[in-house]
Structure formats: C-alpha cells, structure tokens
C-alpha positions in Angstrom: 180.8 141.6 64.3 183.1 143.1 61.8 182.3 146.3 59.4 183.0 145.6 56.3 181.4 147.8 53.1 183.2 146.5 50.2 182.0 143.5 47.6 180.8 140.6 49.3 182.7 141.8 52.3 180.0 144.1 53.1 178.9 142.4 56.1 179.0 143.4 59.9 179.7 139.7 62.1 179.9 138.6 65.6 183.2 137.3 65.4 185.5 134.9 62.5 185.7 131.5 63.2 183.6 128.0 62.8 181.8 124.9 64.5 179.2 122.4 64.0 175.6 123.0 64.0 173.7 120.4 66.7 176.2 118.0 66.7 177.4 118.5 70.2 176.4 116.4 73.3 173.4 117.9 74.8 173.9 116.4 78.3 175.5 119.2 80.0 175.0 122.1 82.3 174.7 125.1 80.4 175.7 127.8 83.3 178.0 125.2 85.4 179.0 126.6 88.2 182.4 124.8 88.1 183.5 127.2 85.5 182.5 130.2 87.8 184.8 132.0 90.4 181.7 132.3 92.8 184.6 133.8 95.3 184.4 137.0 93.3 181.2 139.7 93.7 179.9 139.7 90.3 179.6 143.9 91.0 183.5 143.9 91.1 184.3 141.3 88.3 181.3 139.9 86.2 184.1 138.7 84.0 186.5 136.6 86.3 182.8 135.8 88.3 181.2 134.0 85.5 184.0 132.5 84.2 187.0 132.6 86.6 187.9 128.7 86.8 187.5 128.7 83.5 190.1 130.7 82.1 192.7 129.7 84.8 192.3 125.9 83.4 191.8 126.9 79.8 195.0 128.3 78.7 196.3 128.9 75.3 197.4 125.3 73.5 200.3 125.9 71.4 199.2 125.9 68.2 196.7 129.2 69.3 197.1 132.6 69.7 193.6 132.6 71.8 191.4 130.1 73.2 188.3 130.7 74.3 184.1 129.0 74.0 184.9 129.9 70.2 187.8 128.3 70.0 186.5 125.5 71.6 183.7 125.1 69.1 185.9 126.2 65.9 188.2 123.3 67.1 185.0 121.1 67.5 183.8 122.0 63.9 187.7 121.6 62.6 187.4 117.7 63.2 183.8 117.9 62.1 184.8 119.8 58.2 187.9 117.0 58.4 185.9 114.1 58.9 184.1 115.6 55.5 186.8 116.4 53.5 188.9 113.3 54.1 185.6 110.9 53.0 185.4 112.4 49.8 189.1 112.3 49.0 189.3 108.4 50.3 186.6 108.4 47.2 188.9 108.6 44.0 186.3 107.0 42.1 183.3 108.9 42.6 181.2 110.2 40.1 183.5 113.0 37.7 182.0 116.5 38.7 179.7 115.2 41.5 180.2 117.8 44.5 181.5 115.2 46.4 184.4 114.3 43.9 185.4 118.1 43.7 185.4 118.6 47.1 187.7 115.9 47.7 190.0 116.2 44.5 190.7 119.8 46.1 191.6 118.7 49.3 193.7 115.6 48.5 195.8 118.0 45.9 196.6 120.3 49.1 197.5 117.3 51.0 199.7 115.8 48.2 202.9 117.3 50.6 205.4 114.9 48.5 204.5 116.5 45.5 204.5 120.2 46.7 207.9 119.5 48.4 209.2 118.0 45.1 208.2 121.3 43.1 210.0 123.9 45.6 209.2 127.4 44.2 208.4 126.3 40.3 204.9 126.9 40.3 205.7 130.6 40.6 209.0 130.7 38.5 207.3 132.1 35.1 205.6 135.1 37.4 208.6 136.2 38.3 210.2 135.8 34.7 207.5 137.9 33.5 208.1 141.0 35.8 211.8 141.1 34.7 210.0 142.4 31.0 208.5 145.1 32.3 209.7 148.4 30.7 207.6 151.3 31.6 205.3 152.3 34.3 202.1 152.0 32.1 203.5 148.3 31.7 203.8 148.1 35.4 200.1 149.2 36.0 199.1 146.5 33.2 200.9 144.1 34.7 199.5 144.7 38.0 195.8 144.0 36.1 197.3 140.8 35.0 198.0 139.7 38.7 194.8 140.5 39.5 192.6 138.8 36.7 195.1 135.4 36.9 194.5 135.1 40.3 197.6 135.8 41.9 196.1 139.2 43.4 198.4 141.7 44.9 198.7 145.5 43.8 199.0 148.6 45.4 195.1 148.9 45.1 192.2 146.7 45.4 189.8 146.3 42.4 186.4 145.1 42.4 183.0 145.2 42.4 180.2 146.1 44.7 177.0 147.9 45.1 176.5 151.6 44.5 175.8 153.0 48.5 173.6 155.1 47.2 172.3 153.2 44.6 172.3 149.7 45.8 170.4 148.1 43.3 173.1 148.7 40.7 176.5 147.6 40.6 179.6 149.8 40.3 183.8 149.3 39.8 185.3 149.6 43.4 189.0 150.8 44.0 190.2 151.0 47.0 193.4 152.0 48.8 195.6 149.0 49.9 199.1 147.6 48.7 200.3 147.0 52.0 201.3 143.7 53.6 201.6 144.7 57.4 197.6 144.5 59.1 197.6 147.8 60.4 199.6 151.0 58.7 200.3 152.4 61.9 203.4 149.3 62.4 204.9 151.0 59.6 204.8 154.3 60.6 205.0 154.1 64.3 208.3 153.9 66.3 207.3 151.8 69.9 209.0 148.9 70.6 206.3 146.9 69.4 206.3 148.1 65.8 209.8 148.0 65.8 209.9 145.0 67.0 207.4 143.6 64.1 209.1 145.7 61.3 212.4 143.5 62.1 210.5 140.5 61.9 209.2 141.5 58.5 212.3 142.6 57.0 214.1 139.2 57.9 210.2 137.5 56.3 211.4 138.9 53.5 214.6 138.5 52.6 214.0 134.4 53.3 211.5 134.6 50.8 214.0 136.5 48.4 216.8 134.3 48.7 214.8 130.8 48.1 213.5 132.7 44.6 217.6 133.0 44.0 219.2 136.3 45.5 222.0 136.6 46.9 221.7 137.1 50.4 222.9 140.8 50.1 220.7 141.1 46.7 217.9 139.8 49.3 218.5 142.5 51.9 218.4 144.9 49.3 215.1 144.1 47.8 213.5 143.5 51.3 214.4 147.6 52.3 213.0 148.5 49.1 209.6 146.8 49.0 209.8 148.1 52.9 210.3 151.9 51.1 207.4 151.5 49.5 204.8 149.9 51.5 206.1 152.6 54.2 204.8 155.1 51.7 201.7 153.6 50.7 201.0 153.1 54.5 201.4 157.0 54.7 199.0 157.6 51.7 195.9 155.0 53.7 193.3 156.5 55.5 193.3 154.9 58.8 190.6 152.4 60.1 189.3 155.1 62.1 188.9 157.2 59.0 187.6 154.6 57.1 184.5 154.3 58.8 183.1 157.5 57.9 180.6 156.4 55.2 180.8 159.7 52.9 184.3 160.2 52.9 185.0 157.1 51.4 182.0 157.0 49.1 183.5 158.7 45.7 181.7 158.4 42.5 183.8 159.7 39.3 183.7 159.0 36.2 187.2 157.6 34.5 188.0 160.8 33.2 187.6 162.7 36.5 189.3 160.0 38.4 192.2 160.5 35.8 192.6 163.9 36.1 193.2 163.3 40.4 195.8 160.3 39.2 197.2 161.6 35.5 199.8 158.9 36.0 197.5 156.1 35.4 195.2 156.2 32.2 192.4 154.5 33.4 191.1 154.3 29.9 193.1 151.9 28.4 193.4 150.8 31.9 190.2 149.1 32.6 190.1 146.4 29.9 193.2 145.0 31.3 191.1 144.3 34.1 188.4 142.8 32.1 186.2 145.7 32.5 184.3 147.5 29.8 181.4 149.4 28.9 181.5 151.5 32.2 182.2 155.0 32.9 181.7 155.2 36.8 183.5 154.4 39.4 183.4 154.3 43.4 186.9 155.2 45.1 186.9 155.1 48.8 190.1 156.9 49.0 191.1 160.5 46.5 194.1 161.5 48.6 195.5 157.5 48.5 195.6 157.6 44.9 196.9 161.5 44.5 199.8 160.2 46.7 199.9 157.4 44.5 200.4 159.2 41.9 203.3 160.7 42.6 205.2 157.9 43.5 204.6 156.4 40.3 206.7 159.1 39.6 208.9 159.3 41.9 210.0 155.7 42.7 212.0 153.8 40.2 210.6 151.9 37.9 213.0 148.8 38.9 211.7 149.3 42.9 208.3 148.4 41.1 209.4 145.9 39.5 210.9 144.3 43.0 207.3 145.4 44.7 205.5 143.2 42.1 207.5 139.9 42.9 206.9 140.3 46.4 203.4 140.5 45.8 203.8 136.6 43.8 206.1 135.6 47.1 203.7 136.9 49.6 200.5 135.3 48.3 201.9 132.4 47.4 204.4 131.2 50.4 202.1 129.5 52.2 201.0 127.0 49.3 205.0 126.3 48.2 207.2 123.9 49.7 208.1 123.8 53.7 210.9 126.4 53.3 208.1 129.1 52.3 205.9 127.8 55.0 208.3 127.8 57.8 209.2 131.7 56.9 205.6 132.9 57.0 204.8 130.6 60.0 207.7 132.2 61.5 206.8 135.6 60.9 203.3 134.9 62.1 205.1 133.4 65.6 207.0 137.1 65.6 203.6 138.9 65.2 201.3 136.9 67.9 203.6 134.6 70.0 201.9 131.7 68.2 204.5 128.3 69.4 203.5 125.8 67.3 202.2 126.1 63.2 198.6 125.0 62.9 198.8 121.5 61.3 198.1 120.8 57.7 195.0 119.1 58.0 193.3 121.7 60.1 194.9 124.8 57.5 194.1 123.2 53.9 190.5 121.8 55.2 190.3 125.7 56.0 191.1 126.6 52.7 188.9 124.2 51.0 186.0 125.7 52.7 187.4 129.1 52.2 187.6 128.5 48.3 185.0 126.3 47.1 182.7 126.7 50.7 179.5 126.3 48.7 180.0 122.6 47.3 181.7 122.0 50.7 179.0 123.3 52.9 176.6 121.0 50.8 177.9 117.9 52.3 178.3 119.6 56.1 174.4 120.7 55.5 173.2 117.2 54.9 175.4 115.4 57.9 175.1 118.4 60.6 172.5 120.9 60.0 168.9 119.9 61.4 165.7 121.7 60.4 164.4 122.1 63.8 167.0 124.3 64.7 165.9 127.1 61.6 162.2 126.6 62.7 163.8 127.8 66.3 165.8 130.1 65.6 163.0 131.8 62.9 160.6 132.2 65.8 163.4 133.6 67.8 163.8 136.5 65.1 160.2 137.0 64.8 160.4 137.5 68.8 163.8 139.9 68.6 162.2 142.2 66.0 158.6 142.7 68.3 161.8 143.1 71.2 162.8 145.5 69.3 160.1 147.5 67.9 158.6 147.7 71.9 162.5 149.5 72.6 162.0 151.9 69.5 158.3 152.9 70.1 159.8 153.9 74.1 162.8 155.9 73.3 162.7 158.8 75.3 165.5 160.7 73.3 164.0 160.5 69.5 161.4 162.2 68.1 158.7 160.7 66.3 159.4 161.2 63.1 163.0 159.7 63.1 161.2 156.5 65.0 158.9 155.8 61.9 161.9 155.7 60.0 164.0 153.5 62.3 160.5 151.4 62.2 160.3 151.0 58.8 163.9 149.9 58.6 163.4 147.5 61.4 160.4 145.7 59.2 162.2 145.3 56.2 165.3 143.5 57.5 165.4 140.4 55.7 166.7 137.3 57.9 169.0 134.5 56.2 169.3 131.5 58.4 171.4 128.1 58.1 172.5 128.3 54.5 171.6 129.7 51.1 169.1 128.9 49.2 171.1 128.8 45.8 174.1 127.0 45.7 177.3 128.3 44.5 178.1 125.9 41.6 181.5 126.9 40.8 180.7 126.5 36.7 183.8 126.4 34.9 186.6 125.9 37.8 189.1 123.5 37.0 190.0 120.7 40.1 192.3 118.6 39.3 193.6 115.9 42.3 197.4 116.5 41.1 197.7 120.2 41.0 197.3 122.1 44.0 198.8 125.1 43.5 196.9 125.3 39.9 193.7 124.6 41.7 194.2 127.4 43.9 195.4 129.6 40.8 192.1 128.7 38.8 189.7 129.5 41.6 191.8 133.0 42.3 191.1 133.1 38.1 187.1 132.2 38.7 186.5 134.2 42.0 187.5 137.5 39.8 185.5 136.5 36.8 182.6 135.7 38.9 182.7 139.1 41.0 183.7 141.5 37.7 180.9 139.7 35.8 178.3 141.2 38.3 178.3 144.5 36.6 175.3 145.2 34.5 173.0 142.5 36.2 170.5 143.1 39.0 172.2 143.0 42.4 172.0 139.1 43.2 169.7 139.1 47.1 170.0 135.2 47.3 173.8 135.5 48.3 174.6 133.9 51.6 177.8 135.6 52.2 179.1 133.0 54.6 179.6 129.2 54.5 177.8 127.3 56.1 180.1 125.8 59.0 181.0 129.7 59.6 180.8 130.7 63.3 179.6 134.2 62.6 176.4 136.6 62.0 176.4 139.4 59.6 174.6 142.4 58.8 174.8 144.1 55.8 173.9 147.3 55.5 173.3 147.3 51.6 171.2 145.0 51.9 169.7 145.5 55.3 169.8 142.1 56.5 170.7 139.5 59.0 172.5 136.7 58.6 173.1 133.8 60.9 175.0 130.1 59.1 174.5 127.1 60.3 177.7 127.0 61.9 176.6 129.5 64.7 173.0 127.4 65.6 175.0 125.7 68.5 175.9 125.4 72.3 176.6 128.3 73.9 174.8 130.5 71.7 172.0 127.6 70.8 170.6 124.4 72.0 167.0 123.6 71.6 167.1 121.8 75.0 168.5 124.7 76.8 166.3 126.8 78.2 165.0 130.6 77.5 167.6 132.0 79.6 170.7 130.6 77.6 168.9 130.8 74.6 168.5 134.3 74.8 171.7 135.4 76.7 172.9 133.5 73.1 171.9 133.4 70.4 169.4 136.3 71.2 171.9 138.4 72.2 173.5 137.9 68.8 170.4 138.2 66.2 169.7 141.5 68.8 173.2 142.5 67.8 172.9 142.5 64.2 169.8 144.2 64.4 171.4 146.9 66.0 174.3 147.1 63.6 171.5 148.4 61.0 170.9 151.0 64.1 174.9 151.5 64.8 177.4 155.0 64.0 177.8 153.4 60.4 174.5 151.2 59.9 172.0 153.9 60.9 173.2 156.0 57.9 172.1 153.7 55.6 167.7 153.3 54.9 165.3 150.7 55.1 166.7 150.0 51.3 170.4 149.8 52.0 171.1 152.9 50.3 173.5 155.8 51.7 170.9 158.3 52.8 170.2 160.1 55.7 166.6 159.7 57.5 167.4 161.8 60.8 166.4 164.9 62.0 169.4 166.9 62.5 168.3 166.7 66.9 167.6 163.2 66.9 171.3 162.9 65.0 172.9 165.1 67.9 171.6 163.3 70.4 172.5 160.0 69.4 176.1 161.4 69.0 176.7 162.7 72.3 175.2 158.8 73.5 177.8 157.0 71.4 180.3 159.8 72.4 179.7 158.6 76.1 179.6 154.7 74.7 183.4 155.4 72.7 184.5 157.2 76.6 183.7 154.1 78.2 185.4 151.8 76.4 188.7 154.1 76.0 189.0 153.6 79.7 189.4 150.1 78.9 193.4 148.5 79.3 193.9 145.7 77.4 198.0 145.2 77.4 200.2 147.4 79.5 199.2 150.7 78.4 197.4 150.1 75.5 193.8 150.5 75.6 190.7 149.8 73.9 189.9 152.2 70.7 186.0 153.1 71.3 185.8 155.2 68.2 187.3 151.8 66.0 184.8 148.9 68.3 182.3 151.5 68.4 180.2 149.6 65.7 180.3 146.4 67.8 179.7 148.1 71.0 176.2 149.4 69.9 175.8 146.4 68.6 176.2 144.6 71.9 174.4 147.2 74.0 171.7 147.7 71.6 171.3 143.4 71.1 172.0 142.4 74.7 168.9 144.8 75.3 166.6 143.8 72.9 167.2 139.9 73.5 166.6 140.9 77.4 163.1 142.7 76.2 162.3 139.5 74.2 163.7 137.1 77.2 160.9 138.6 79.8 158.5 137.7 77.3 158.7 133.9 77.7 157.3 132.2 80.4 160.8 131.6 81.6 161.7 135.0 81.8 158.6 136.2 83.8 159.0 133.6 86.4 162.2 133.6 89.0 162.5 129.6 89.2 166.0 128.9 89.8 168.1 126.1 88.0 171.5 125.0 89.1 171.4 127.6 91.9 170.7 130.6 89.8 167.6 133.0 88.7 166.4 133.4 85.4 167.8 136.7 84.8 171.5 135.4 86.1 171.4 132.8 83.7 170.3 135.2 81.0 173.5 137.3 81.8 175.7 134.6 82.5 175.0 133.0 79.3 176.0 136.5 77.6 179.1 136.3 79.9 180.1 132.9 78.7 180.7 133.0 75.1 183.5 135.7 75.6 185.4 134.0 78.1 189.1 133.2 76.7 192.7 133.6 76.7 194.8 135.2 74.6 198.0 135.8 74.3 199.6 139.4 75.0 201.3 140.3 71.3 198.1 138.9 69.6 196.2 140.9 71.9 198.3 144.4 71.4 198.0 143.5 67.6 194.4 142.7 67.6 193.5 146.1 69.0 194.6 148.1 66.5 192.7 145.9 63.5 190.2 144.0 64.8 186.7 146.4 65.6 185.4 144.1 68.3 186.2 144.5 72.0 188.5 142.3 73.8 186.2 139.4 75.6 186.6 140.7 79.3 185.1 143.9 78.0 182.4 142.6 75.5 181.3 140.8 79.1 181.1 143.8 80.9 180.3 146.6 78.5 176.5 146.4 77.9 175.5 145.2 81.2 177.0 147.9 83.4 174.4 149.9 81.2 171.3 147.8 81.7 169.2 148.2 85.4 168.2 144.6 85.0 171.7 143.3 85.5 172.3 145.3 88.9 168.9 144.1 90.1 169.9 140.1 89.0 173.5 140.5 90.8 172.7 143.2 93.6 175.2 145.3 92.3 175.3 148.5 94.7 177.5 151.7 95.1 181.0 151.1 95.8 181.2 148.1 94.0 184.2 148.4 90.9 181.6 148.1 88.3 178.7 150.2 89.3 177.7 153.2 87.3 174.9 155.7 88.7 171.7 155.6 87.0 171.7 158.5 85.5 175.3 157.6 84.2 174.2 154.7 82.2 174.0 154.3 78.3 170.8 153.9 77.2 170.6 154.0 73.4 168.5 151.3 71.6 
C-alpha cells in the first residue's frame, strides 16, 4: 500500500505485482498445516509459526529478487496475461483496430528480437544528434520539454498534471523535484559500503551504455563522472521520502511569475508552451528549495555537462528496449543493486510492458476470460460489511472527541468503492501500433500518455478512472478522491475465494479493503476531507493525541532489524502500518459478525479466530534476498513481510486470546502497552 499524491499516481496500494482473478484450483486447504512450523509458540514467532515450512522450501528462484504468496500468484497471472497476449499476436489477420489486433501487434513488435538485434542503437541515434545543437541553457531547458512531450521522458524535473489538493475538482500543472536515476538519494550521498558499493556499479552501467553510443572508453569514463556530478547534486537539492510526506510542505501553489522569481534561470513563460501548456497561470510545486538549488546549477555547471546529462537521459530510458548489449548492461546493473542471478525472460518482461502501456485494451480480453461476476457481488457485500466494521470502531473511540468523529464519519460514508475493473475503457484514440516497430510503438504511446495527461487541464476531474489494470495485484486509496480501489487481479486465493470460508476471507481480503479504509484515516490520509481536498477537520486535541499514538506505532517498528543493522523506518512505513493496524481491526470487527466468526468450530485443527489471523499471516510470507532487502527499505513504504505479520496483531487482545499468548513470551506487549488507534 504505497503513497503516492501525484497525477494518476495518487493512489495508496497493498503491494505492486499481479495474478489471476478465480482462475486458480479451488481444491486446497486454505490454512495447511504443512506450511506451518507448529514446533514454534506462535507468542515467540507468529511469523516463522504460520509459515515456517514454508519459507524453508520456498526459496528465491533465480530469476527473483523475492518470492513469496505474491510472487506465487504474480507468476500464476504471468502465464495467464501470456496465454492472452500470445493468441492475439498468432492472429495477424484480425480485424484492423479491433482491441484484440492491437493488443497483439504491440506484443509481437516487442517480441520481434531479430529485428531489434539488427537495429543496435539506431532508433535513438537522431536524439542524440539533436543534443549536440544545443547552444544555450534556455535551449537546454527547451530541449528537455521536447523529451518530455516526444516521449522519451527524462529531465531534471517531472512535469504534469494532477489535481489541486485543495481544490480537487480542478486540475493544476505539477512540477516536481526529480532528475535522478539512483531510487533513493541517500546512495548518492551516503558513504557505507552499500552505497559505495552501488555507486561503482553505476558508474561502470554507465560508461557501457556510453561506449555502445560511440565513446571512446576514456571519453566514456569521463561522461559517466560527469552525469554522476550532477545527479550527486540534484540528489542533494531532493527532499527526502521522509520529507516528502508532509502534505503542506510539498503543496506550493505560485503563479509563473512567482515561481520565476524563486528560479530566474528558467523563464517559465516562454517555457510552458514547449511543454504544450497554455492558457494557465498556476502552478503546484512540491519542492521551492529543489528548484532554488536548481537554479544555481544552471548556472554553475557547464552547459556541455548538460548537454552529456541529456543523452544519458535518451540511454537510460531507452536501454532496456535496444539490442541485447543495452539489455545485458541494465540487467547487470540491476544484478549489482538486488543480487538478482538470472534476467527475467522476454516473454514474462514485454507481456509486462504491454499491460503496463496499453493495460486498458489488454485488461479487456483478461476481463472476459478470468474475471467472474460473482466474485464483485462478494466482494461488494464484503465492503458494505467493512464500512459498518468500521463505523462500530469510530463511534467507540475512547481517545476522540465527538466532534472530530462526525467528521471521520462523514468521510467514512462517502468513500467511493471501485471493484474489478473500470467502467469506461481506455481507448487509446489516436496511438499508432504498428507489428514492425517496437521501439516506435513505445515512442508513440510515451507521445500519447503525455497528450492524454496535459490535455486534462481545463476539464472536470475525470471520477470514472480506474487507476490500475485489471490483472493488477494491488488496492489503492486515493486520497483526492477518497476512494477504494480493489482490480480484478487481487479477487483471488489467499486474499479471496468464494469457497473459503469467513475466516480466510476476512484475514484476506478484509484485511485489505480494512486497510485502504484506513489509509483515508492514516498520518497523510486523515489530512485530507470527506471531498479529497487538503483541509484540516481535527480539533487541535484529537490531532495530539493521535500523534503521540502513531509516535508509539513509528517506535515499534524502528525496533524492527531487517539486514544486519539496518532497521525498519517507521516514520517512512508509517502510512502502511496504520493501514494494517487500523484494517486488520476493522476486518476482525466485521469477521465476528458472521456466523463463522461468532462460533469456535474448528477446521483443519484450528479455531475461527486462528484461521482469521493465520490467513493475515499468510500472504506476507516470503523470501527475499538480503541487497534487495537493504535497498527496499530505504524506498519502498511498506514493511518487510515478517513485520507486516506481526505488527498489527501484537496490538489487537483478540490475537493473544486465539494463540494464548502470555507474559514472557518474545512477542507479548502489556495491555496497556498496546496501539489502539482505529
């Protein structure tokens, strides 16, 4: 469950990935105790206890960083999205513009491998010609425009557009800090082994790339230190992640004159058009010290360093769809970063990309072959049970005042669910697919997914938009628009089945609708009204007091090691930790509601209330391997799976009652020690 607040990234999810709706075999156990390390006492190590075997026969294949029940299911889904994608490319004669047809024209163009190998590095030879004409730094910041609108991207800022926080039923310019390549600035400006360690890597990433375009190796090394030089500097301009959570410091509105005046380098005037933007005088910048910083080093870094900036930006977002040369160095690079052994194969990475870029005719065909109607008429009662869950855990809150709970109430009944897929289909008008150019096909939808973001200003704020695709293994919240999304994707085993019962269906999928819920209710989410706008709706107490309760929440999770002595960063997973504690509570409050859950009938050995925890338990079993783990927890907001197990239970009375969890026992927290917030 991800925080994201920026154009249609502005969606908090469980977790990246994708699988199959009900297509799985629905003969199984779903809590086997053969996956369990019953040896264990579940008050010492819920984790290793309800999932034990397991992980110790479940270790990472080599072409994974991680595998775990998502991997499992995103791997399950892979075959399913192939099994798609290579049908409607066997059809070269289908009907011309039919979904089918364009879905598989894209993919048989990014499986043409002869073709791509013949062309080396020519689709991208004019970019780089046309860097080598630029002659002053207003030409630079042009050119940079140019990159952006013909779908090459890059820059050392992201443009866009996305709602006004405070004003979410308009639309407003967003600029953003960025320009780095590295996934977390600290790498670049940190000096432990590990960042070291990935610093060499990308030096040597880049100087391959260099040299294939044509350097000289020394002309290579050269250019590598330089675009190293500057990335270093923009890295020390960013905000960090931390940072960037704080809603008001990253929301500034200016107008273009006042945003020129923090950044008289850069007329933004005569700017803007190059962008394809006109008619506006107001934009949101979620960063003034980035771009003052970046102002001075337009400045103050040559104009030629620029210039060698720029073509790493074409060589970085385009190695990956060039010949095998290109592919190997970024595969290589990735294998420095994560400890990844084998590269993913083609099939699996350019079906990826097909639902990545044109997901909406894609997820047309997985709807009609994988998606069942019974599972949205189950999973919409299952909301309608979560929201009375939570409503019952409002109205009891000990800690707020009445006043504050009318508002939470209010914001609680307006959520608006999306489940299984959208209801208007992305139609893609005007993209070009062609079955012989790959690279172009990517080009023209980089060319179309601009157009069709920056041609959002002026028009009412679109509520149909999905967000996600609809094989997507995820669930989002968006605070904007204050709702809860769930695709198709995520409607199966472990979170769903419509022939498992209560227990596992709550421990689930529960757990996760009670998690976006939550988000709205989270450090970030609860700033934001039953509208989606930026406003507060607190009393100033009732604010406090939910502070010093995350405070604890962030304490806990800090004491968490992940890698040697690198631990969890509860003020960066704090987002996703509400949202676990607040969801695994709510779905627990909805769960003793069924018949189910007020009975204590065991099933394979267990009592209602186990399997409602050990279903929880179970989708965040995994391995991973130990540099993708040390670099996950500096970027990725979510807990690592042991501690997403363990972090909401150890606060909830039910799960020492189900497990007879006592004193003295690794895991037990006094009563009066334990979190409760939502």
């Amino acid at each position: 469950m991800k925080i994201q607040l920026k154009n249609y990234f502005a969606v908090l999810g469980i977790l990246a990935g994708s699988f199959s709706a009900n297509a799985q075999n629905t003969q199984r156990k779903y809590i086997d105790p053969a996956n369990m390390d019953l040896s264990i006492k579940p008050g010492n190590d819920f984790y290793q206890y309800a999932s034990g075997t397991w992980i110790k026969n479940n270790p990472v294949p080599a072409k994974e960083t991680r595998w775990g029940t998502f991997n499992e299911l995103r791997e399950f889904n892979a075959q399913a999205v192939r099994s798609l994608v290579e049908a409607a490319a066997a059809d070269k004669n289908g009907p011309a513009g039919s979904v089918s047809k364009r879905v598989g024209d894209f993919y048989a163009a990014a499986m043409d491998s002869l073709t791509i190998e013949k062309l080396g590095y020519t689709p991208i030879k004019a970019d780089l010609e046309k860097i080598k004409q630029i002659n002053s730094v207003q030409g630079m910041l042009e050119h940079t425009a140019y990159m952006r609108t013909s779908g090459i991207g890059g820059g050392m800022f992201g443009f866009g557009v996305g709602q006004d926080r405070k004003n979410v039923t308009k639309y407003l310019v967003n600029i953003s800090q960025g320009g780095t390549t590295l996934n977390d600035r600290d790498i670049y400006l940190n000096d432990d082994p590990r960042s070291q360690k990935i610093r060499a890597a990308y030096n040597v990433y880049m100087t391959k790339l260099f040299s294939l375009v044509g350097n000289s190796e020394a002309e290579a090394k050269q250019k590598a230190e330089t675009v190293l030089k500057i990335e270093k500097a923009l890295a020390q301009a960013q905000m960090s992640r931390i940072e960037m959570r704080d809603q008001y410091k990253t929301y500034n509105k200016l107008t273009v004159a006042e945003f020129s005046k923090i950044t008289p380098s850069i007329n933004w005037k005569s700017l803007m058009p190059k962008f394809k933007v006109t008619g506006q005088d107001t934009v949101l910048v979620n960063s003034k010290s980035f771009f003052e910083k970046l102002d001075g080093m337009l400045t103050s870094v040559p104009l030629a360093d620029w210039k060698t900036y720029l073509e790493w930006n074409i060589l970085k977002s385009s190695a990956n769809n060039l010949s095998s040369p290109f592919v190997n160095a970024s595969f290589a690079f990735t294998q420095a970063q994560t400890g990844q052994k084998v590269a993913t194969p083609r099939w699996q990475r350019m079906s990826s990309l097909t639902d990545g870029t044109i997901g909406e005719l894609l997820g047309q065909l997985y709807v009609a072959k994988y998606f069942k109607p019974d599972a949205k008429v189950r999973m919409d009662q299952m909301i309608v049970n979560l929201r009375k869950a939570f409503e019952i855990r409002i109205n009891g809150l000990e800690w707020m005042s009445d006043a504050t709970k009318k508002k939470a109430l209010e914001k609680l009944h307006a959520f608006t669910p999306k489940v299984g897929y959208t209801t208007k289909w992305q139609t893609y008008t005007g993209l070009v697919i062609n079955r012989g150019t790959y690279f172009q096909n990517l080009r023209n939808a980089g060319v179309w997914g601009y157009n069709e973001n920056i041609n959002r200003l002026g028009k009412p704020v679109d509520r149909t938009r999905f967000g996600m695709t609809p094989p997507t293994v995820n669930a989002s919240y968006s605070p904007t628009m204050n709702e809860i999304v769930f695709p198709a994707g995520i409607l199966q085993f472990p979170f769903f089945d419509p022939n498992a019962d209560d227990a596992v269906n709550y421990g689930g999928i529960g757990a996760v609708i009670g998690h976006e819920m939550s988000h709205g209710f989270d450090d970030t989410g609860s700033q934001y009204d039953k509208d989606g706008n930026l406003k507060n709706w607190w009393t100033d107490e009732d604010r406090a007091k939910f502070n010093e309760k995350t405070k604890a929440l962030g304490e806990q999770f800090n004491a968490y090691t992940v890698v040697d002595t690198i631990h969890v960063l509860g003020k960066l997973t704090m987002g996703e930790n509400i949202g676990d504690l607040g969801g695994l509570n709510a779905a627990y409050t909805a769960f003793k509601m069924t018949k189910q859950g007020q009975g204590n009938e065991k099933i394979d050995g267990f009592t209602p209330d186990q399997r409602f925890f050990l279903s929880w338990a179970q989708v965040w079993r995994g391995n991973i391997l130990p540099d993708a783990a040390a670099q996950l927890i500096k970027t990725d907001p979510h807990s690592p799976g042991p501690y997403r197990t363990i972090g909401a239970p150890v606060n909830m009375d039910a799960w020492y009652k189900a497990f007879d969890v006592q004193p003295g026992d690794k895991l037990y927290k006094k009563p009066e020690e334990r979190i409760r917030l939502w």
